[in-house]
GUSEMI-975017 format. One record per residue (C-alpha): residue number from 1; residue in one letter; chain; x, y, z. Coordinates in steps of 0.5 Angstrom, whole numbers, padded with zeros to 4 digits. Layout:
REM GUSEMI-975017
MARBA   i aa ch    px    py    pz
MARBA NUM  A  A     X     Y     Z
...
END
This chain:
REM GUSEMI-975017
MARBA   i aa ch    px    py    pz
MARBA   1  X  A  0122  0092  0225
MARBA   2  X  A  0128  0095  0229
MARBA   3  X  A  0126  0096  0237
MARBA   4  X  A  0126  0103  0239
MARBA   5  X  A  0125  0101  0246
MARBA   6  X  A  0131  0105  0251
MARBA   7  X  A  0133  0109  0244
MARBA   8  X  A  0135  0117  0247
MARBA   9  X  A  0138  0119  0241
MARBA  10  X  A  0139  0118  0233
MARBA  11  X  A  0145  0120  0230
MARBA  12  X  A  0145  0122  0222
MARBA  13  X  A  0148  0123  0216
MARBA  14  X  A  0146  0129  0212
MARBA  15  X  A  0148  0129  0205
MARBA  16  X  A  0145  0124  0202
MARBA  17  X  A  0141  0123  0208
MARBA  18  X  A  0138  0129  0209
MARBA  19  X  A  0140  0134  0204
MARBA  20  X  A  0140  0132  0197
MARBA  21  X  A  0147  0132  0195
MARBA  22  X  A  0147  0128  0189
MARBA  23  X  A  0143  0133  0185
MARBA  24  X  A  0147  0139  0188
MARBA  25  X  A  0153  0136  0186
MARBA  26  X  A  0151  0134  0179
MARBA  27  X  A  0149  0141  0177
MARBA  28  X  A  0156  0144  0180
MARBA  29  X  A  0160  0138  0176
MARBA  30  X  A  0157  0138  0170
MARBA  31  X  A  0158  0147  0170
MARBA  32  X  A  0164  0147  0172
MARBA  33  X  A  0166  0141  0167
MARBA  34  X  A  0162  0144  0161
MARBA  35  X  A  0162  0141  0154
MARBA  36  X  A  0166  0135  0155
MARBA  37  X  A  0162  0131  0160
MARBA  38  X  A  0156  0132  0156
MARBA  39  X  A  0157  0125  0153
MARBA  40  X  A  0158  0121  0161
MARBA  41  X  A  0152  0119  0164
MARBA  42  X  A  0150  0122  0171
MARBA  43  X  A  0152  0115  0174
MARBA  44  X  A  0158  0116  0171
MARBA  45  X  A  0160  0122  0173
MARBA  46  X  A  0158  0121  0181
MARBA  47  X  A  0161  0115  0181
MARBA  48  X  A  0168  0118  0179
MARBA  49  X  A  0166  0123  0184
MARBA  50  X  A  0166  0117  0189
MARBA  51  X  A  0171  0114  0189
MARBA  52  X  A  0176  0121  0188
MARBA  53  X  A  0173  0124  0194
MARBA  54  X  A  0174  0117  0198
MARBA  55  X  A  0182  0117  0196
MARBA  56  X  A  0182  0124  0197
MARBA  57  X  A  0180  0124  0205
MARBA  58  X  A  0185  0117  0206
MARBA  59  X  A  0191  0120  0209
MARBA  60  X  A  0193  0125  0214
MARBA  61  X  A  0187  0130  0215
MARBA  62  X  A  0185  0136  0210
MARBA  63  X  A  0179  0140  0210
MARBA  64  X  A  0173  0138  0206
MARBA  65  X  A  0173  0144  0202
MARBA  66  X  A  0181  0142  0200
MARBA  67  X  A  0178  0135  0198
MARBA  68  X  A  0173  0137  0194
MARBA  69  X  A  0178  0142  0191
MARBA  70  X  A  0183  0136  0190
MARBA  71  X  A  0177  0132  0187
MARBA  72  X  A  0174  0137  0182
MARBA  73  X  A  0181  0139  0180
MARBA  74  X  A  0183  0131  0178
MARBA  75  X  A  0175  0130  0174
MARBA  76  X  A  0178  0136  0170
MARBA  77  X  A  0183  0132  0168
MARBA  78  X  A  0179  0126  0166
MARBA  79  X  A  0175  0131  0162
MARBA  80  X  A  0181  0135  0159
MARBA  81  X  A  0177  0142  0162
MARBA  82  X  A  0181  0147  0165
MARBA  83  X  A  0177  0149  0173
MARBA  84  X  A  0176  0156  0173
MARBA  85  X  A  0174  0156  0179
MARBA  86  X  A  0177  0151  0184
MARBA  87  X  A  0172  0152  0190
MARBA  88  X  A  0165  0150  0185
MARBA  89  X  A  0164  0144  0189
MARBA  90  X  A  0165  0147  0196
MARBA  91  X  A  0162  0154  0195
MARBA  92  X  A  0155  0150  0190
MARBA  93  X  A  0153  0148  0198
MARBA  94  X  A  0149  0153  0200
MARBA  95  X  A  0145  0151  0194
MARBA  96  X  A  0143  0144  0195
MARBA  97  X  A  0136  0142  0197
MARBA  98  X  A  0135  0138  0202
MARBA  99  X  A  0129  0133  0200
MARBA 100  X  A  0122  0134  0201
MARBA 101  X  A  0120  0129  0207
MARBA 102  X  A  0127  0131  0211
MARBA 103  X  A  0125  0138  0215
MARBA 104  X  A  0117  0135  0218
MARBA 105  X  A  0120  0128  0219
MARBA 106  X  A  0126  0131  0222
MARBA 107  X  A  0121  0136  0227
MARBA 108  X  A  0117  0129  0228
MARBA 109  X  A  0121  0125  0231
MARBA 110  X  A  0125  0131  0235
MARBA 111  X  A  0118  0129  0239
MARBA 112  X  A  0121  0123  0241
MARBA 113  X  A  0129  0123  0240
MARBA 114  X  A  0135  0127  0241
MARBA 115  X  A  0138  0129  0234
MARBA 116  X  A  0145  0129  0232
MARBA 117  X  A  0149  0130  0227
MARBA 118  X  A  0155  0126  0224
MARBA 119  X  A  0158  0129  0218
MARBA 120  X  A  0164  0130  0213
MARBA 121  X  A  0163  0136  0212
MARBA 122  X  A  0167  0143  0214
MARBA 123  X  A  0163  0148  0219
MARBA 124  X  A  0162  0153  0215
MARBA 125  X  A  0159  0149  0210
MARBA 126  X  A  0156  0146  0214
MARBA 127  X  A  0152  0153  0216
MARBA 128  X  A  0150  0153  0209
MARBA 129  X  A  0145  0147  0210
MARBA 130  X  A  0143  0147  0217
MARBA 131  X  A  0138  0152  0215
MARBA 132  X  A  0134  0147  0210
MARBA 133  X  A  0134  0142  0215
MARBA 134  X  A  0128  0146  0220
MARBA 135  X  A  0129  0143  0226
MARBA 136  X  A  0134  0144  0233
MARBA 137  X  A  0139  0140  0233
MARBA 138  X  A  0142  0138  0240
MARBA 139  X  A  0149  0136  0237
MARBA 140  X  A  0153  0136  0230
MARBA 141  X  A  0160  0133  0229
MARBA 142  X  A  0163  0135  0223
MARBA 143  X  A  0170  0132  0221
MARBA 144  X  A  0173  0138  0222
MARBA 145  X  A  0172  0138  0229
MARBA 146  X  A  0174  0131  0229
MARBA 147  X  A  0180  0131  0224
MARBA 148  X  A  0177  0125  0221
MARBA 149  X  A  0172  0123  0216
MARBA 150  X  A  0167  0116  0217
MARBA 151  X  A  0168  0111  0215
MARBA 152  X  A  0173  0112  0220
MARBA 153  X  A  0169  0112  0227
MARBA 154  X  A  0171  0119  0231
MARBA 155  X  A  0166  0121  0229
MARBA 156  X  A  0160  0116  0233
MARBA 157  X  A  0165  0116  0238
MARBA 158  X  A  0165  0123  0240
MARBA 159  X  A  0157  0124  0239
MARBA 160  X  A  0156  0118  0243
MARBA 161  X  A  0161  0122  0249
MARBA 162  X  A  0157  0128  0248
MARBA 163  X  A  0150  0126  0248
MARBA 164  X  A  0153  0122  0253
MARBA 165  X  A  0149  0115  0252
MARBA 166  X  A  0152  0109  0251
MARBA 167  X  A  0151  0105  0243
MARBA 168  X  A  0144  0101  0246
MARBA 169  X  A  0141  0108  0247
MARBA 170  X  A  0143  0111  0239
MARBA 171  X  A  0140  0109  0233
MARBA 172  X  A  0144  0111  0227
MARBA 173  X  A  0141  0113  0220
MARBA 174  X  A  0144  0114  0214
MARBA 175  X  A  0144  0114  0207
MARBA 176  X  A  0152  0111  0205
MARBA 177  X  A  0153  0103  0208
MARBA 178  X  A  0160  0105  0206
MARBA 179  X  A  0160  0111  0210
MARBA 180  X  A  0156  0111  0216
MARBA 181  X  A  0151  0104  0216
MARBA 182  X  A  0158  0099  0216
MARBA 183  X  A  0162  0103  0222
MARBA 184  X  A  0156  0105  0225
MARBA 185  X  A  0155  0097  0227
MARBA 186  X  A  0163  0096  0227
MARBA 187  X  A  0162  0101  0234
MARBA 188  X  A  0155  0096  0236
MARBA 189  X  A  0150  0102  0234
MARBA 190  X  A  0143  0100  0231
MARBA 191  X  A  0142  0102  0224
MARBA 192  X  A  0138  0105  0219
MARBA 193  X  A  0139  0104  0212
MARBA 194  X  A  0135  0110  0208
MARBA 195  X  A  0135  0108  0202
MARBA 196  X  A  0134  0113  0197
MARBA 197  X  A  0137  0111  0191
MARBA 198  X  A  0135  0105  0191
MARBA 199  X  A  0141  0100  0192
MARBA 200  X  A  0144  0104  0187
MARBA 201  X  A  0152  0107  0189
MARBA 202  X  A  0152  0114  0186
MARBA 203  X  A  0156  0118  0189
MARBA 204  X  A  0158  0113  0195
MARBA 205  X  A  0162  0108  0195
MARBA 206  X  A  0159  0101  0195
MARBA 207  X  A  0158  0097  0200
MARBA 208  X  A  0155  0090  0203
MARBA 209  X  A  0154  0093  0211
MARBA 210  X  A  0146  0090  0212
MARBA 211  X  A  0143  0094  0217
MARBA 212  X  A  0138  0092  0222
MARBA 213  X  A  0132  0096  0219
MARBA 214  X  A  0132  0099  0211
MARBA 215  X  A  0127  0105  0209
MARBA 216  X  A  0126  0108  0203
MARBA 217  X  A  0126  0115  0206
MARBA 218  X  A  0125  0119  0212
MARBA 219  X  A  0118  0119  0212
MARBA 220  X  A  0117  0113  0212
MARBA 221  X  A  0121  0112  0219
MARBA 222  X  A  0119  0118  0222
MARBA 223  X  A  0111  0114  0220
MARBA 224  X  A  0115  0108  0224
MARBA 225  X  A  0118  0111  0229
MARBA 226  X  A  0115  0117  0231
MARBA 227  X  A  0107  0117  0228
MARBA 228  X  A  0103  0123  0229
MARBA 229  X  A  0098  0122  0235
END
């Protein structure tokens, strides 16, 4: 069990973690992809998603709705489908549920820790989803405000400056290894694994980043860390 003593702060990813991007983006795909992606089986088509979106945030710093642009024209390619609507992915946001446990879990442990948000998100889609994770949230670091994207580590090091605690005094949680667990320990932060896809890559990159405690969802570690009195 990770030791929560001294901790002030958790730091989390949101899609994926919070927001159930997966199903979000399986239903935007497979519209804007139509007929000839019927064939391809959802771990394929978020694989391929994968690796695009992670190509396409190398390099020289572009919005997330450009990135998510450049990805869904790529898969139209793959698939020989013309994209009638260039901003599908970005504009399917404000559509994704965020998963059941997330807001009481979020709200149970606000009772203990500050909450902030690492995201590689643009702001004003990430405006689309705060609203679903029912809770107030003491900071948010997107890329756009960092010019970055994890795993390059901007991100940690900017919440860590703006809640003003030192990497002993933050636990970061998260869905991706490749994303946040494997530059979160690099920075020296704790971390923990919410492992809802049950090891499966999906549509994050795979990774061998092992984190100090692994859960299969956030329920569980708000019942950890946070229980009810």
């Amino acid at each position: 069990m990770l030791d929560f003593t001294g901790v002030q702060a958790l730091t989390f990813d949101c899609y994926g973690t919070l927001i159930d991007w997966e199903t979000g983006l399986l239903a935007a795909l497979r519209r804007a992809l139509g007929p000839n992606s019927t064939r391809v089986p959802d771990e394929a088509l978020l694989n391929l998603f994968a690796w695009l979106e992670a190509r396409g945030e190398r390099g020289q710093y572009r919005s997330y709705r450009v990135v998510l642009r450049d990805v869904l024209g790529r898969m139209g390619e793959v698939f020989n489908t013309p994209i009638r609507e260039p901003d599908a992915l970005a504009e399917s946001i404000r559509a994704w549920p965020a998963f059941a446990d997330t807001a009481a879990s979020l709200a149970a442990l606000k009772t203990r820790f500050r909450l902030c948000i690492v995201s590689n998100i643009d702001d004003d889609l990430f405006v689309m989803s705060r609203p679903r994770l029912g809770v107030a949230l003491d900071q948010v670091v997107t890329a756009q405000q960092v010019g970055s994207y994890k795993p390059r580590k901007a991100h940690f090091r900017e919440a860590l400056r703006r809640l003003g605690l030192e990497t002993g005094q933050v636990v970061h949680v998260a869905q991706s290894l490749y994303h946040d667990i494997a530059p979160a320990r690099e920075m020296g932060l704790r971390t923990v694994w919410v492992n809802r896809q049950a090891g499966r890559p999906g549509a994050t990159p795979p990774n061998k980043a092992a984190p100090e405690l692994e859960v299969p969802d956030m329920e569980t570690l708000a019942r950890l860390v946070a229980p009810s009195k």
